[in-house]
Structures are given as C-alpha cells and as structure tokens.
N, C-alpha and C positions, 0 to 999 in steps of 0.2 A: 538536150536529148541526144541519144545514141544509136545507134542503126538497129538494137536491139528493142527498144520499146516502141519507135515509129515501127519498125515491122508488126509489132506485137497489138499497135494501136492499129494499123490496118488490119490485120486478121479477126480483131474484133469486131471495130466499126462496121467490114463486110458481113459478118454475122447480123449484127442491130444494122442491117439494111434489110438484110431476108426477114427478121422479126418484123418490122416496119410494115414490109408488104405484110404478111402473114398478117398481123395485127388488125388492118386496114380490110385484107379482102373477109375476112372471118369476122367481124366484129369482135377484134377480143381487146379490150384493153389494158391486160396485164401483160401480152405481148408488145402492143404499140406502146407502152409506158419504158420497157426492157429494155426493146428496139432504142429508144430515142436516149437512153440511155447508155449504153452499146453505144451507140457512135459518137455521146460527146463526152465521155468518160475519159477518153486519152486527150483533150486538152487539160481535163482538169487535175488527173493523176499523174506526176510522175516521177514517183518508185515503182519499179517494174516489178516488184512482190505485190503493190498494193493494185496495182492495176489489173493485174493477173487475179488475184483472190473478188475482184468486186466485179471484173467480169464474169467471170465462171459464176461467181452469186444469180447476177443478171440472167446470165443462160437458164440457170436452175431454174429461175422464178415462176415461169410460166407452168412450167410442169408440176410445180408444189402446191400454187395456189389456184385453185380454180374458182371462176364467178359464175 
C-alpha cells in the first residue's frame, strides 16, 4: 500500500464512522450497512480506482434507496 490509498482509506473509513452513527441513532439500515462498509472497504480494496468508485457507490446508497 502507498501513502495515497491509506490516506484515501482513512478519509473514507471517517465517513462510514459518521454513517455508522447516523444509521444507529435514526434507525436506518441502508446507512448502518454503507457505514460498515465504508470502513472495511480499504482492507479489502487495493487499486486506488477501485476503492474510490465503490466508496463513492457507498456514499450514494443511502440517498438512492430509501426503506
């Protein structure tokens, strides 16, 4: 890994923390699924295009799909 996609995995992960909460204090579980996804997303990723395009996926989710 490179100082570029550890940066790029923490500025995610910090996002799927805020989801996390959010998902947790609202009842929503397309945010707490995001979230938890967001932050383990950069162990499992890494090409730093693919991490990029599946986070940003993640971030959209909540807002596309509603229950």
């Amino acid at each position: 890994m490179d100082t570029t996609t550890l940066f790029v995995g923490l500025i995610f992960g910090s996002l799927g923390m805020g989801y996390i909460v959010y998902g947790r204090r609202q009842r929503n579980p397309i945010a707490l699924v995001s979230g938890i996804a967001l932050c383990g997303m950069p162990y499992l990723l890494t090409n730093l295009l693919f991490l990029i395009l599946a986070s940003i996926l993640f971030i959209v989710l909540p807002f596309v799909v509603k229950i």
